[in-house]
C-alpha positions in Angstrom: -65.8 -242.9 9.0 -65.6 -240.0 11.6 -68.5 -238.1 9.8 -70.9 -241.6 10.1 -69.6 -241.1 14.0 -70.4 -237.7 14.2 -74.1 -238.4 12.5 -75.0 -241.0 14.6 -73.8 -238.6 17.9 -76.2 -235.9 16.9 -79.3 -238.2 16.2 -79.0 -239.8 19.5 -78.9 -236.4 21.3 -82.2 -235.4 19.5 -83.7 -238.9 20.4 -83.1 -238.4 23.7 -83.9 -234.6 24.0 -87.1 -235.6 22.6 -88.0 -237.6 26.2 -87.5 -234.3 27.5 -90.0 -231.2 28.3 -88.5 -227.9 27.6 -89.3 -225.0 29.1 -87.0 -221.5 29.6 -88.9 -219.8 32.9 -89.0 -220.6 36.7 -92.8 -221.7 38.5 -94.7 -218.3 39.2 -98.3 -217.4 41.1 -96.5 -219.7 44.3 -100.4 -219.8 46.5 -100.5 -221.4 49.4 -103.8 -221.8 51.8 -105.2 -223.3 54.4 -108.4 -225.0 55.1 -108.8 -226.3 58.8 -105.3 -228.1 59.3 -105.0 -228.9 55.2 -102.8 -226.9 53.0 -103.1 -226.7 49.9 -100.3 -225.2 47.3 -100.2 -224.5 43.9 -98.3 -222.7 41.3 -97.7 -222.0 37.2 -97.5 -225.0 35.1 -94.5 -223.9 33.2 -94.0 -226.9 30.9 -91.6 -229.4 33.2 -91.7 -232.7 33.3 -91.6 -233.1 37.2 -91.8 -230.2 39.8 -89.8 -230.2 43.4 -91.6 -228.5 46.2 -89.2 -227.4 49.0 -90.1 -226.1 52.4 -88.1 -225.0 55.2 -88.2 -222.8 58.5 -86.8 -219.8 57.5 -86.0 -218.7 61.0 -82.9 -221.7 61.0 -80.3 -220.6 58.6 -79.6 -223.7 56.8 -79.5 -223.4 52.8 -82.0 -225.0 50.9 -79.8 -227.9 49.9 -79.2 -228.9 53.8 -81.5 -232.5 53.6 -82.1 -232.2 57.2 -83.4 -228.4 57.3 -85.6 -229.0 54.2 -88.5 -230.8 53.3 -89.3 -232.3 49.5 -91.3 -234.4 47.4 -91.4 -234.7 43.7 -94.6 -233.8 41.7 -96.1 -234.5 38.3 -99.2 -231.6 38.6 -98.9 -227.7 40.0 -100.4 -228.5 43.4 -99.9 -229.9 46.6 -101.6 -231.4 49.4 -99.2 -232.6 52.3 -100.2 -236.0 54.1 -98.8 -233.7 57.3 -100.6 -230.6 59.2 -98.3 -227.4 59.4 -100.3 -225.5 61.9 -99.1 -222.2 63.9 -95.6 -221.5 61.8 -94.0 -218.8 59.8 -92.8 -221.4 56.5 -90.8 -220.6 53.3 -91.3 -222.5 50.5 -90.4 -222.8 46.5 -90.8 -224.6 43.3 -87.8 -226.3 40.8 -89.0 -227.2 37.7 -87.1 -230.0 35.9 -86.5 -228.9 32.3 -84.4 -230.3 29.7 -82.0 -227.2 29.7 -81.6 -228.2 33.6 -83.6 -226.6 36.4 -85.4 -223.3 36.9 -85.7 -222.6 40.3 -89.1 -219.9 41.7 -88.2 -217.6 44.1 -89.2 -218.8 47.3 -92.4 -217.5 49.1 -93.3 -217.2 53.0 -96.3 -217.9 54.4 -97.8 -217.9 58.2 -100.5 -220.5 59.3 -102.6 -220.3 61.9 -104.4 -223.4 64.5 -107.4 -224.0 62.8 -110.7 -223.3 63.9 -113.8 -225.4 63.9 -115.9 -225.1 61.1 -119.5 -225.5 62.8 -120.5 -225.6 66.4 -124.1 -227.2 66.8 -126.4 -228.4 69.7 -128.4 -231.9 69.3 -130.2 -234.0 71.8 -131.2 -230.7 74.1 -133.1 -232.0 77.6 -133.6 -230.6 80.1 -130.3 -231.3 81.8 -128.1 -232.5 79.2 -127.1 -231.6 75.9 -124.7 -233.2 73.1 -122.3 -230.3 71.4 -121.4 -231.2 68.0 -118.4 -229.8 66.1 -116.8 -230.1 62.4 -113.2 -229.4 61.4 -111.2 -230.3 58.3 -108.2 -232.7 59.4 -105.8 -235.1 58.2 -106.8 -238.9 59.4 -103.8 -239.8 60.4 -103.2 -237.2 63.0 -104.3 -236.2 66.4 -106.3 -233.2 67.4 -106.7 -231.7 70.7 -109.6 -229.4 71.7 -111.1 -227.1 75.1 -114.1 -226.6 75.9 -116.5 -224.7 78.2 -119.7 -223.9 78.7 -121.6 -220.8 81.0 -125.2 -219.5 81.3 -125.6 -216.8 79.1 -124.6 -213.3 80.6 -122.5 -215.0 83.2 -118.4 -213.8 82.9 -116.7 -216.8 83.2 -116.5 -220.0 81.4 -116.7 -223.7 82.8 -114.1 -226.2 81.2 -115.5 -229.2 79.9 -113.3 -232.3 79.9 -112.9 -233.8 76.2 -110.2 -236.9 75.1 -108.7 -236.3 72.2 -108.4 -239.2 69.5 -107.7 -239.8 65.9 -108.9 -237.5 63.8 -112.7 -237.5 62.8 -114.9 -234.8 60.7 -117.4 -234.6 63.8 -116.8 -234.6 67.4 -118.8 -234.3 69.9 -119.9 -234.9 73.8 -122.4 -234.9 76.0 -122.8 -232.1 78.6 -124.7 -232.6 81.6 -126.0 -231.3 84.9 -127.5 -228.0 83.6 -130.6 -226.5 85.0 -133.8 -226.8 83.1 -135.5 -223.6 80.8 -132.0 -222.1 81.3 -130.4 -220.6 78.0 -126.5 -221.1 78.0 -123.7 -220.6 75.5 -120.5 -222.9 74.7 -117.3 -222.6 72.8 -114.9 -225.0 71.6 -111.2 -224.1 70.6 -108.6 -226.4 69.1 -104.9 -226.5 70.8 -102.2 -226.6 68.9 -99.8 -228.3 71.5 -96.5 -228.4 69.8 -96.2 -224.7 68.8 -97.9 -223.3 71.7 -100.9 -222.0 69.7 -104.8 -222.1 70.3 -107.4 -221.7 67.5 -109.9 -218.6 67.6 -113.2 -219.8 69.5 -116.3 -220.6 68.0 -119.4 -220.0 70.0 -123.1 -220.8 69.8 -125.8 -221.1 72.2 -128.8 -223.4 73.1 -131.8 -223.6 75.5 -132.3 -226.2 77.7 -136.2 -227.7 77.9 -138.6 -226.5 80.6 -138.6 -228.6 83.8 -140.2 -232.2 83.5 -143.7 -232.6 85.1 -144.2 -234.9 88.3 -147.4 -236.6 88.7 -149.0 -238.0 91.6 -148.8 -242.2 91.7 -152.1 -244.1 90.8 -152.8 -245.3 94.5 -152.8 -248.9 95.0 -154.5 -251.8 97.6 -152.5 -252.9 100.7 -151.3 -256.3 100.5 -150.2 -258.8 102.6 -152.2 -258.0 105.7 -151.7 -259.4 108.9 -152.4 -257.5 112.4 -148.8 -255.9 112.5 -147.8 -255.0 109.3 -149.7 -254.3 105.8 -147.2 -253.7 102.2 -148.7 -250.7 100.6 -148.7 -250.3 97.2 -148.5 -247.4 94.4 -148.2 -247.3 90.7 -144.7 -246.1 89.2 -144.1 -242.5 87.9 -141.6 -242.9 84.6 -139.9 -239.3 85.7 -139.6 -240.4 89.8 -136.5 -241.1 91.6 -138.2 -242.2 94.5 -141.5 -241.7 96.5 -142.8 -240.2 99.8 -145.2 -242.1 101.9 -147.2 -240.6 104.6 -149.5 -243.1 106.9 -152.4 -242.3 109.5 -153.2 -244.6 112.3 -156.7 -244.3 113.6 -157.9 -240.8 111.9 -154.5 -238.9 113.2 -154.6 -235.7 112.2 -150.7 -235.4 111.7 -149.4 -238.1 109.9 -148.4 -240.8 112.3 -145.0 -241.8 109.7 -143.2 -241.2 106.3 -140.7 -242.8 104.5 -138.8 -242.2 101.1 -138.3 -245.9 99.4 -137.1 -246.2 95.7 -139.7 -248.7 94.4 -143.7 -248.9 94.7 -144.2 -250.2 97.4 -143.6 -250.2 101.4 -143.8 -252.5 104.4 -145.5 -251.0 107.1 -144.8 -252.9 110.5 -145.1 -252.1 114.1 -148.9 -252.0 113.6 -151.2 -253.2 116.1 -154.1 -255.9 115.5 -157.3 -253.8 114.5 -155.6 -250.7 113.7 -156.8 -248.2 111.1 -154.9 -246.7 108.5 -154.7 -244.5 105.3 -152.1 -244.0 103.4 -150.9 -241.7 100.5 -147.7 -241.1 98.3 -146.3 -238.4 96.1 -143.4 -239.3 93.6 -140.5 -237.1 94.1 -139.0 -236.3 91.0 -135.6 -233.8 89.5 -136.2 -230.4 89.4 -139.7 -230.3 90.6 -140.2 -229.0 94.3 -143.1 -229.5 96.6 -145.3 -232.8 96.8 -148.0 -234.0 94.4 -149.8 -236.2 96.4 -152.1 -239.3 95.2 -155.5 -240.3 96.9 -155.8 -242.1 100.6 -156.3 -246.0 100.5 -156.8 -247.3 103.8 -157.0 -250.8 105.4 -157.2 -252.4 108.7 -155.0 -254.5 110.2 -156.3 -258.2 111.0 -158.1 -258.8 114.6 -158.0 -262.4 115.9 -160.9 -264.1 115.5 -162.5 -264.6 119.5 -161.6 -268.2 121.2 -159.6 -268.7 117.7 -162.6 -269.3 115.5 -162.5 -268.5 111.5 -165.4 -268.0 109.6 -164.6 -268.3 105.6 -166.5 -269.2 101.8 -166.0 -273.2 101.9 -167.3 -273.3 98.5 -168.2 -271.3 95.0 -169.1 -272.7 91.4 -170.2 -270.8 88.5 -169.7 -272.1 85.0 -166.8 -273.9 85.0 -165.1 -272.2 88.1 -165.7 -274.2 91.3 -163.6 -274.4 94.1 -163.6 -276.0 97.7 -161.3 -274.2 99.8 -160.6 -273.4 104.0 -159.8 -270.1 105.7 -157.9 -268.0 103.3 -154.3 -266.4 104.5 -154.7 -263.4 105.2 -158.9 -263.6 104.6 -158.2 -263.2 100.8 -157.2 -264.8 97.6 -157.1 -264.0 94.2 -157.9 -267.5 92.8 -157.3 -266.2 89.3 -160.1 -268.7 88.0 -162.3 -267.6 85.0 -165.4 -268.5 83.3 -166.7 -267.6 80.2 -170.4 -265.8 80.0 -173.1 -264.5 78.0 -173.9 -260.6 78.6 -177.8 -261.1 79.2 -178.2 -264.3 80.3 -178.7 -266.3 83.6 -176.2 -268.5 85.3 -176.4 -270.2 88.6 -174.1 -269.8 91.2 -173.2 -271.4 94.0 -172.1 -270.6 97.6 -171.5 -271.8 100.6 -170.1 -270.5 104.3 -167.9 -272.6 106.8 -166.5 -272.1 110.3 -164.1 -273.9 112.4 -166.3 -273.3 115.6 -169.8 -273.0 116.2 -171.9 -271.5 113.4 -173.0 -267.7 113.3 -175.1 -265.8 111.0 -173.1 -264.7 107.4 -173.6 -262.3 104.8 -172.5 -262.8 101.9 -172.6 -260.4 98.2 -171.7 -261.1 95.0 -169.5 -258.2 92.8 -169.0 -257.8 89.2 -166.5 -254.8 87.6 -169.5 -254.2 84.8 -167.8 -251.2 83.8 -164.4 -252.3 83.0 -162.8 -250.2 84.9 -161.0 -252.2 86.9 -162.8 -251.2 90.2 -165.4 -252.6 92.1 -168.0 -250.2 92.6 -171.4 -250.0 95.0 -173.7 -250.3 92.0 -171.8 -253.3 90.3 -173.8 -255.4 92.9 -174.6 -259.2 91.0 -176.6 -260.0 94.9 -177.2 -259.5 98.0 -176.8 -258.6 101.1 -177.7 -262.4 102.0 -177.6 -264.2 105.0 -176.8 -268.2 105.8 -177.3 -269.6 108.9 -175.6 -273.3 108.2 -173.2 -274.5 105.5 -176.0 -276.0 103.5 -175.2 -275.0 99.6 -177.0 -271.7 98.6 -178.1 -271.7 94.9 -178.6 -268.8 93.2 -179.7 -267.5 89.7 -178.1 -265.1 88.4 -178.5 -262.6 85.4 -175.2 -261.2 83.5 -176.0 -257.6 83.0 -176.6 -256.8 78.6 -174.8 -254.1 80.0 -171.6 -255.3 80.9 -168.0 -254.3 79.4 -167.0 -257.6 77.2 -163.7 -258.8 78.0 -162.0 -260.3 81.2 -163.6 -258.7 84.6 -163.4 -259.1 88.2 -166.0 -260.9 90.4 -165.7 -260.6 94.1 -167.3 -263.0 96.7 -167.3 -261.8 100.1 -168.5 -263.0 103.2 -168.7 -261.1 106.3 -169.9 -262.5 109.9 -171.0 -259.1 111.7 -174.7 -257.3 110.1 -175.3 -254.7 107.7 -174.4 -254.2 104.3 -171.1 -255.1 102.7 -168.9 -252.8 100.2 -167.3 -254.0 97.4 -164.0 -252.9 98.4 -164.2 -253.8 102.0 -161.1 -254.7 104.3 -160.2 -258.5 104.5 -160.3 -259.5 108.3 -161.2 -262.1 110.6 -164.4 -262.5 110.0 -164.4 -260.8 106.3 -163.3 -263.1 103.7 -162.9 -262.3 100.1 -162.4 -264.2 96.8 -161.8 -263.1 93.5 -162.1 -265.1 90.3 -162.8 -263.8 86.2 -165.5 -264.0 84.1 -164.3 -263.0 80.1 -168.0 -261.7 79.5 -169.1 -262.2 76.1 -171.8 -261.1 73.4 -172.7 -263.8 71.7 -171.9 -267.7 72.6 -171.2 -268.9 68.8 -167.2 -267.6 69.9 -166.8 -270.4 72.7 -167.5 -274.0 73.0 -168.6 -275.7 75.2 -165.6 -275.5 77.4 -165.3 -271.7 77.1 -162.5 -271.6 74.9 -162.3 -270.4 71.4 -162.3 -272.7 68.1 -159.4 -270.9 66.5 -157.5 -270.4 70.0 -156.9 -274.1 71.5 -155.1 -274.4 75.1 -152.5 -276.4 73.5 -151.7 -274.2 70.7 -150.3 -271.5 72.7 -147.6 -271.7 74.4 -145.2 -269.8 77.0 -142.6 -270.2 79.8 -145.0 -270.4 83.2 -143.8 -268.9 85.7 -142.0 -266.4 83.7 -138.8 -263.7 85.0 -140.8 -261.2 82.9 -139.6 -261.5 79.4 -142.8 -264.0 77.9 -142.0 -265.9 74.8 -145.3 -266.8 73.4 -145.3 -269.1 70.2 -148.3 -269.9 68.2 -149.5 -266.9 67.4 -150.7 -267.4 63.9 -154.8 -267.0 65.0 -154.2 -264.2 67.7 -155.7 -260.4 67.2 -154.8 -259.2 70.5 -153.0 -260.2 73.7 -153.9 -258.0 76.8 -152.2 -259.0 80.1 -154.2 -257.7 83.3 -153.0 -257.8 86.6 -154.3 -259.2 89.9 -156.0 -256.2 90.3 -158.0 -256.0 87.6 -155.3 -253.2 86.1 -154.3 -253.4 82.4 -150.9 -253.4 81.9 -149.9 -254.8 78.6 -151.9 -254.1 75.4 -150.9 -254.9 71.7 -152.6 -256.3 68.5 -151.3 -258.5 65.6 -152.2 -259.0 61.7 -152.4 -262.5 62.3 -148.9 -263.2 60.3 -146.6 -263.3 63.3 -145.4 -266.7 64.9 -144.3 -265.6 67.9 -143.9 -262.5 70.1 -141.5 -261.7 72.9 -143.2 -259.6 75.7 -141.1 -257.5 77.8 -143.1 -257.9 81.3 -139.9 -257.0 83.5 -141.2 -253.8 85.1 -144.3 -255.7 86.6 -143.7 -257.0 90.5 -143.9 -260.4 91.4 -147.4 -261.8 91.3 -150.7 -263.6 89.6 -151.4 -261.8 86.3 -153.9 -263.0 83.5 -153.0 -263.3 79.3 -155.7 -262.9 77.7 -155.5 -263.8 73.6 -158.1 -262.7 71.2 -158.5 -264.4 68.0 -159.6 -263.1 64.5 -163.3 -263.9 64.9 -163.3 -261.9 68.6 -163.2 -264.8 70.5 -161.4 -264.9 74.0 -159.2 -267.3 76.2 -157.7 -266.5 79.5 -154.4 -268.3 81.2 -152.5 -267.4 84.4 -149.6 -266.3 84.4 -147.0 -266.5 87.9 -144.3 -263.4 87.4 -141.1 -263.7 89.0 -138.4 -261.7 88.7 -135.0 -262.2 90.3 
């Protein structure tokens, strides 16, 4: 009975020693190395079944078995990579293997690590004021990393600090440095600051150029508006690169300019005029690092004189096409009536005219104008007629030929009256006793693209829609016949231009850097047929 006791003893002992891994020799090759703020150790695979990795500060005397004073964790492969950074300390460390003969212990290893360095400093974005610096480094997510910066110009001794939050760890940090001086060549350096042992990381510099100074170019000079005979608005087209603009102004040929003023936006009331004074006026945008003044051309206008014992002399009446009109004294002697007509380059329409005052009747010249070239400027050879001359308000008819010549597309025509003799430019100052309309004609080349009502068979007035008056962003629905959509100002300026493959529904147009005003859509359709609508602008 006691030798079935004894067998059974022995066959258990070899069943579990079998569960067991042996091996006779303690962990050797201990490595341990660091990669940014990641350790990484590793050893001799020696045949346990588990492996204890140990590490403490050797500089506390505690023993290795002291739970407080040592750090562990139990492994099941020869390396190691802590879910902790150990950055700027003098550590010991060593392996147990677990065995089935019991444990075999390494002999414990010291090793020094360092606050890590960056791995990459780069430069991305470079204008020419600001930059963004761009840095790497190899982290543990769950920690927090701090960092210093500077920058200086290149050659200079001492360095600028750049402000930088630290968060959560992330493989790339950057930030945006600004303020620096254009075509200027400077060199940064990031370090990382290893707080809770006093430590900072070696620096890693590079270096970048900043771009060459942005150009400033003079403003497209614009009409006055808004005339009366003490004050005028002048106008200017925006520079993207300004921050604001200079005016200068000349009253009656000055030689010295008579005011200036720096405004923000593109335009400027003059007041404190005087009835039937003369002025030209310039501007120069003033942009960042660009000195001196780049100045656009004069415009000049006069300001409005009282017509004698209150009387008003005016253009009671116009028709061409489909445009007619009955109308008084104009404010301010002008109007943009934003009217249009279509027309056949080559052929002959009649117009209409007729002059009115509110007193006695005077001799009054009148001249028809016509922006042939497409330009968007009334010039002394885009005459349509004159100089010529009514005496009563009887209705003047006229026959008229389109030039073959003229630009297709939507162009200015300018009526103008004037009461004194001689001839009459087409860019003349309204006054009392100079009146000026404007209307459109969308010139055409051949009249199969318009009915009878000037509009095209594909583009129908009802098909198109849009908000009227708009705050500048148009939503225009409808769209699926439209080639083209130009919007033109009241000035016969182009300021929106885009085509379409004939598959879009609807388009939003962003119109919010136009001012307040009268502009004109004008939609194209696939066969090159045109319709015009008004459109009121006004922005909050």
């Amino acid at each position: 009975m006691k030798l079935k006791l004894f067998t059974l003893l022995v066959f258990l002992i070899a069943v579990l020693q079998q569960g067991k891994t042996t091996c006779t020799s303690a962990p050797t090759n201990l490595v341990a190395s660091q990669n940014g703020s990641q350790m990484l150790f590793s050893w001799s695979d020696v045949g346990a079944s588990s492996y204890i990795i140990e590490i403490r500060d050797p500089s506390v005397n505690y023993p290795w078995e002291d739970d407080y004073a040592t750090y562990r964790d139990t492994l099941s492969t020869t390396t190691y990579l802590p879910e902790f950074g150990i950055q700027g300390y003098q550590l010991e460390w060593r392996i147990r293997a677990i065995c089935a003969a019991g444990e075999q212990i390494s002999t414990s290893v010291f090793f020094n690590t360092v606050c890590a360095v960056a791995s990459s400093a780069q430069t991305q974005d470079i204008g020419f004021d600001t930059v963004r610096l761009v840095w790497n480094f190899n982290g543990i997510p769950t920690e927090t990393y701090f960092w210093s910066l500077g920058y200086r110009v290149l050659g200079s001794t001492s360095w600028i600090s750049i402000p930088f939050s630290s968060t959560t760890y992330t493989p790339v940090y950057s930030t945006i440095l600004r303020n620096l001086l254009p075509n200027t060549t400077y060199e940064w350096c990031v370090n990382q600051v290893c707080s809770y042992t006093n430590t900072v990381g070696d620096p890693v510099i590079s270096q970048f150029t900043t771009a060459s100074s942005p150009t400033c170019p003079n403003p497209s000079i614009l009409p006055a508006s808004n005339i009366t005979s003490t004050s005028a608005t002048l106008n200017w087209g925006t520079v993207p690169q300004a921050s604001n603009y200079y005016v200068q102004w000349f009253i009656n040929n000055a030689p010295l300019p008579s005011g200036t003023a720096t405004v923000s936006g593109n335009s400027y009331l003059l007041s404190g005029l005087q009835a039937g004074n003369s002025v030209v006026y310039r501007v120069s945008a003033v942009c960042p690092f660009v000195s001196g003044y780049n100045f656009s051309t004069f415009a000049s206008f006069v300001t409005l004189i009282p017509p004698p014992q209150g009387q008003t002399f005016f253009i009671d009446y116009f028709k061409v096409g489909v445009i007619e009109r009955t109308s008084v004294a104009e404010a301010g002697n002008y109007i943009n009536t934003g009217l249009s007509t279509p027309v056949i380059a080559g052929q002959t329409y009649q117009f209409k005219i007729s002059m009115g005052s509110t007193g006695a009747y005077a001799k009054q010249n009148y001249a028809i104008y016509l922006d042939m070239n497409g330009n968007g400027t009334l010039e002394n050879n885009e005459r349509l007629f004159g100089v010529g001359a009514a005496f009563n308000a009887n209705i003047i008819n006229l026959n008229i030929k389109i030039p073959s010549t003229a630009t297709t597309g939507l162009s200015r025509l300018r009526v103008i009256m004037k009461t004194a003799n001689g001839g009459i430019s087409p860019n003349i100052t309204p006054e009392p006793g100079v009146e000026i309309e404007d209307y459109w004609l969308d010139v055409q080349t051949n009249s199969s693209f318009v009915d009878q009502i000037g509009q095209s068979q594909l583009l129908k007035h009802a098909d198109i829609a849009f908000e009227n008056p708009s705050a500048g962003y148009l939503n225009i629905r409808n769209l699926q016949n439209v080639s083209k959509i130009r919007v033109i100002n009241e000035i016969g300026q182009l300021i929106f231009d885009k085509s379409y493959d004939g598959n879009e529904a609807q388009d939003l147009l962003d119109l919010t850097m136009a001012r307040n005003g009268i502009y004109f859509v004008e939609f194209t359709d696939k066969v090159g047929a045109r319709l015009v609508e008004k459109l009121i602008i006004q922005n909050q």
